[in-house]
Structures are given as structure tokens and as C-alpha cells.
C-alpha positions in Angstrom: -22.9 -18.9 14.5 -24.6 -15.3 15.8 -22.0 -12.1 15.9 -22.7 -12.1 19.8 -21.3 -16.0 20.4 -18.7 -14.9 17.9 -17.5 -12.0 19.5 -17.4 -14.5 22.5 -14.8 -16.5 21.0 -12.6 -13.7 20.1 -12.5 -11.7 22.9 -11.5 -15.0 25.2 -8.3 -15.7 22.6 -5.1 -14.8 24.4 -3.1 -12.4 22.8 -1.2 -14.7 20.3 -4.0 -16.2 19.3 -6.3 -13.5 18.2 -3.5 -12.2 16.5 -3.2 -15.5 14.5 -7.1 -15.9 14.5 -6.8 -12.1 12.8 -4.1 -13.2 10.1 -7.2 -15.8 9.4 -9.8 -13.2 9.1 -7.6 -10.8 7.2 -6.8 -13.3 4.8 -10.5 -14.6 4.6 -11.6 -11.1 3.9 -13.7 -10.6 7.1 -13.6 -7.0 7.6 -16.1 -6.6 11.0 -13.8 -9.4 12.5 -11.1 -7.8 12.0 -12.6 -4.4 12.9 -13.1 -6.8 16.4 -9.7 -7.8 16.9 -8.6 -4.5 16.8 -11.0 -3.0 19.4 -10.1 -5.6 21.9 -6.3 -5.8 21.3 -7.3 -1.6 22.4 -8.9 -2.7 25.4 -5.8 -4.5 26.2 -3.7 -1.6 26.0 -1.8 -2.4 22.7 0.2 0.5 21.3 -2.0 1.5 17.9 1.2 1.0 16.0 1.8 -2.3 17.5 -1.7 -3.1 15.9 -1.1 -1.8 12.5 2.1 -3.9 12.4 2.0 -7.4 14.5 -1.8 -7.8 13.8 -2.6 -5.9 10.2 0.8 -5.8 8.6 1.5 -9.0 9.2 -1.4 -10.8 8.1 -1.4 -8.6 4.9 2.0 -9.9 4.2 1.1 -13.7 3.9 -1.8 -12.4 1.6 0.5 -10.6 -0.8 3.0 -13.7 -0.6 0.2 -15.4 -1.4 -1.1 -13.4 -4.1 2.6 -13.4 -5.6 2.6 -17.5 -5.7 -0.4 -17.3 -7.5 -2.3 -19.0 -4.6 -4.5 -15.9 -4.0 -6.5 -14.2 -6.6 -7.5 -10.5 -7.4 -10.9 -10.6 -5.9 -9.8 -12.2 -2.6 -6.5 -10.2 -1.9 -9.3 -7.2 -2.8 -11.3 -8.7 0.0 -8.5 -8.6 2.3 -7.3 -5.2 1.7 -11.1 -4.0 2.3 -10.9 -5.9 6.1 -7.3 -4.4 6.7 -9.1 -0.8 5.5 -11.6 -1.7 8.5 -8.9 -2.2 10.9 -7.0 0.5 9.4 -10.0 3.1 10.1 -10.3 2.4 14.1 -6.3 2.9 14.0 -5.2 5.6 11.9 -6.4 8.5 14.0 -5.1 7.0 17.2 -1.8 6.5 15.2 -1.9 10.1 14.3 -2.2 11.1 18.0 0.6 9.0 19.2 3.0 10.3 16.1 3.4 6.6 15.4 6.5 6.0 12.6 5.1 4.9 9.1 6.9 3.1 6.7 6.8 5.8 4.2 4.1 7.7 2.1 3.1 7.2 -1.9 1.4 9.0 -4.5 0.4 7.2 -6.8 -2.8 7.3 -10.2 -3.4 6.6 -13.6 -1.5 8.6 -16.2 -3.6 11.2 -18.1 -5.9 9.6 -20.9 -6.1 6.3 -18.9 -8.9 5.5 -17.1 -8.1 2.2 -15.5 -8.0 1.6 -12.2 -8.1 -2.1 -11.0 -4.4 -2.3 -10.9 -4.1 0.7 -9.3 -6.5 0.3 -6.5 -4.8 -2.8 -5.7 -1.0 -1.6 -5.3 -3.0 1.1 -2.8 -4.8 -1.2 -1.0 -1.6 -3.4 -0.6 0.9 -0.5 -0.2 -2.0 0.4 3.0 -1.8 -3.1 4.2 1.7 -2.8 4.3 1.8 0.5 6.5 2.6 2.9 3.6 0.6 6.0 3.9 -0.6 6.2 0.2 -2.7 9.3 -1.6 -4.6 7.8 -4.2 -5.1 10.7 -7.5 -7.3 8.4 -9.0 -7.7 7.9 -13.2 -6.3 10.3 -15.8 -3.5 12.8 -14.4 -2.0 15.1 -16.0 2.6 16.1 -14.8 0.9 18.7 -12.3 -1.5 16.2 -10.4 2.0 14.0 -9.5 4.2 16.8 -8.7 2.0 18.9 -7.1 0.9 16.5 -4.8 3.8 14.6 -4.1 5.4 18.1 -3.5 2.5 19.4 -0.8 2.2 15.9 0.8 5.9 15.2 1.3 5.7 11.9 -0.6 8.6 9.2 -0.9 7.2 7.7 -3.9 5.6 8.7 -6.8 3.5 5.6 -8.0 2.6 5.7 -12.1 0.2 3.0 -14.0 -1.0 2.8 -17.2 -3.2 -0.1 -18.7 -2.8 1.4 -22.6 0.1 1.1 -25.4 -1.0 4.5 -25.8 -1.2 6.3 -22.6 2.9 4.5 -21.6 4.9 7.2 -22.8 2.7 10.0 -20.6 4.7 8.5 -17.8 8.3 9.6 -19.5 6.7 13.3 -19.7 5.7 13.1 -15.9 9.8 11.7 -15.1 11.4 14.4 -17.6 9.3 17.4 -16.0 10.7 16.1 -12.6 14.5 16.2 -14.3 13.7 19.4 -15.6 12.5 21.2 -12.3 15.5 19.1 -10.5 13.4 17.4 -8.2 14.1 13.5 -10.0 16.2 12.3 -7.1 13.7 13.1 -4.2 11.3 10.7 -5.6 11.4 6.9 -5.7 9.6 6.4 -8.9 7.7 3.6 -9.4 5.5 2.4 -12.8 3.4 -0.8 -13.6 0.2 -1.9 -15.9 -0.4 -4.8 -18.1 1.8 -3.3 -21.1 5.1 -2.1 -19.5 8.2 -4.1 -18.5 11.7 -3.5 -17.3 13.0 -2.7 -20.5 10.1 0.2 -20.3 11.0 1.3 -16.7 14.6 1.4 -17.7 13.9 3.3 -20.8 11.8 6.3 -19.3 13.8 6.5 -16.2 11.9 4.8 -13.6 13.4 3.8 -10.6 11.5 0.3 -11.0 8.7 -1.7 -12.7 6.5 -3.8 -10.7 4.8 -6.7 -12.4 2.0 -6.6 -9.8 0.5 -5.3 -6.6 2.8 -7.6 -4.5 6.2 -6.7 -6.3 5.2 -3.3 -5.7 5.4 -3.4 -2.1 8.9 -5.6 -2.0 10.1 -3.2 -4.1 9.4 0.4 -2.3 9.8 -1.8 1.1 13.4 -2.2 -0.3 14.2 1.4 -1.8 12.7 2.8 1.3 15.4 1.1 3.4 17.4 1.9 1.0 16.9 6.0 1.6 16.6 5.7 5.2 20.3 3.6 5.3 21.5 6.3 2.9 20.5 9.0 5.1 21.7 7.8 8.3 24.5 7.7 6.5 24.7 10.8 4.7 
């Protein structure tokens, strides 16, 4: 089928079903489909924000419950996250201009001496899909890079992962300088890799391990509410 016939087919869908048609593409990793859908639901005169959550948000969420029943794999929920990063690109300026709500923002990287970053990439890709503004630091940070950041960019959550035995404890330094400067409780903490578990999380002072990329987003979904029901009520 050419682009032209496809781009057809799309743009005569009513509403509710180019957004379904769009949880398809999403979750079959077709980023210039997607990067389609969002255009014309545009031309239709849907709210940016609308977008981002009835059309991207929710498709991403059926790919990470997927990905979390072991349906969906690594390289396909990477696949979707790129196509959600398509859709993501068209809408994130207009979302800027219309001061649209987010869900919440996280900094998150690779403690200092480790320099994987599968894991990583992932929980950013799927903390993105799931409306999170996230600032990814990238491989081997040292206290500063966390604090620093998370200070200047007015983060929710500070996102820690390590891959070695070795490079696990780096993340207790990172939580005990934040103790230290008094700045622990403005932070949801978050810490994953292959090597940790709760036992871990518990230990260093974490607010919470996630197992994987999916967990991840449950889980600052959850302590997000959990701050904003706090402060309503504070």
C-alpha cells in the first residue's frame, strides 16, 4: 500500500477510530503513522493535550501493560516509544504554548562508574509515553549531576539505575547527600537495574524499586497522586 492511499485511509477514520487505529500503530511501532494521526486530529481542532493523553497516553499504556505480562518484548515496546517520540515532537511545543498540565517531571541516569543505559533509556521512553516530562543525564553521574539538575529543573522524581554489583551503593551516596543538604523529602526517589531489589531500595532509602520500565511508571503514576492529594491537602 503507497503512503498517499494510506494517508487516505487515515484521514477518512472518524474520530474514535483513528484514535484506535493509532493505539494500533503505536503499539506496532509505526512512528510516521503516528506522526499522521496527530497532524489530522490538529486539523480537527483537538486540544494538544487532548492528543498527548486520549491518542499517545493511551495507546502507550496497553504497550507497557503489555510489556509487564510479558507479551511485549524490549525491542518492540522500544519501537513504540520511538513512534510516541514522533507524535510527541509535533505536540510538545504546542503543549508548551497552551501551558497544558503534565503529569509530572523526572530526572533520571546511570550512577557514576556505570555505563549502561538499555534500562535506562527504556523507563525514559515509557515515563515520556506516559506524559512525564523526563531529563535524561545519560551514563555515569556523579551526586552533583542528580541534584543539580533536579534542583534547576524543578523535578518530582529523581530516577537512579545501575546494571553493576559494584556501581549499587553510588546510589546510597546520591540519597545521603540529599539527607545531608535536607532536600530528601522533595524528591520521589526512584532506583532500578538488573542487580537491586526491594530489600536494596529499602536499605539505601529509596522511596521505591522498580523491577522494570513498566513498574516504573505505576509506581511514580502512584506517588505522584500521592503528592498532589497531599498537597491539596496540606
Amino acid at each position: 500500500m503507497s503512503e498517499e492511499e494510506d494517508e487516505i485511509i487515515l484521514s477518512e477514520l472518524d474520530d474514535n477510530d483513528l484514535v484506535q487505529q493509532m493505539f494500533d500503530d503505536l503499539y506496532d511501532g509505526l512512528k510516521e503513522e503516528i506522526e499522521e494521526g496527530v497532524n489530522i486530529l490538529l486539523e480537527r481542532n483537538w486540544e494538544p493535550y487532548r492528543i498527548l493523553t486520549e491518542a499517545l497516553v493511551g495507546g502507550m499504556t496497553i504497550v507497557g501493560r503489555d510489556f509487564r505480562d510479558g507479551i511485549l518484548f524490549v525491542p518492540e515496546v522500544l519501537l513504540a516509544a520511538n513512534a510516541m517520540k514522533g507524535g510527541m515532537a509535533i505536540l510538545k511545543p504546542l503543549l508548551i504554548e497552551t501551558g497544558a498540565p503534565r503529569v509530572g517531571k523526572m530526572v533520571i541516569g546511570t550512577v557514576k562508574g556505570d555505563i549502561h543505559d538499555i534500562g535506562k533509556n527504556l523507563v525514559g521512553m515509557m515515563m515520556e509515553g506516559a506524559g512525564f516530562e523526563v531529563v535524561d543525564l545519560g551514563i555515569n553521574n556523579a551526586v552533583d549531576a542528580y541534584i543539580d539538575t533536579a534542583k534547576s529543573e524543578g523535578a518530582d522524581i529523581v530516577g537512579m539505575s545501575a546494571l553493576l554489583t559494584t556501581t549499587m551503593p553510588y546510589m546510597k551516596v546520591v540519597i545521603d547527600t540529599m539527607v545531608e543538604q535536607g532536600i530528601r523529602d522533595d524528591y520521589i526517589v526512584l532506583v532500578g537495574g538488573a542487580p537491586l531489589n526491594e530489600e536494596f531500595g529499602r536499605a539505601i532509602g529509596a522511596d521505591a524499586y522498580c523491577r522494570d520500565a513498566a513498574v516504573a511508571v505505576e509506581t511514580a503514576k502512584e506517588f505522584i497522586a500521592r503528592k498532589h492529594n497531599q498537597m491539596a491537602a496540606g
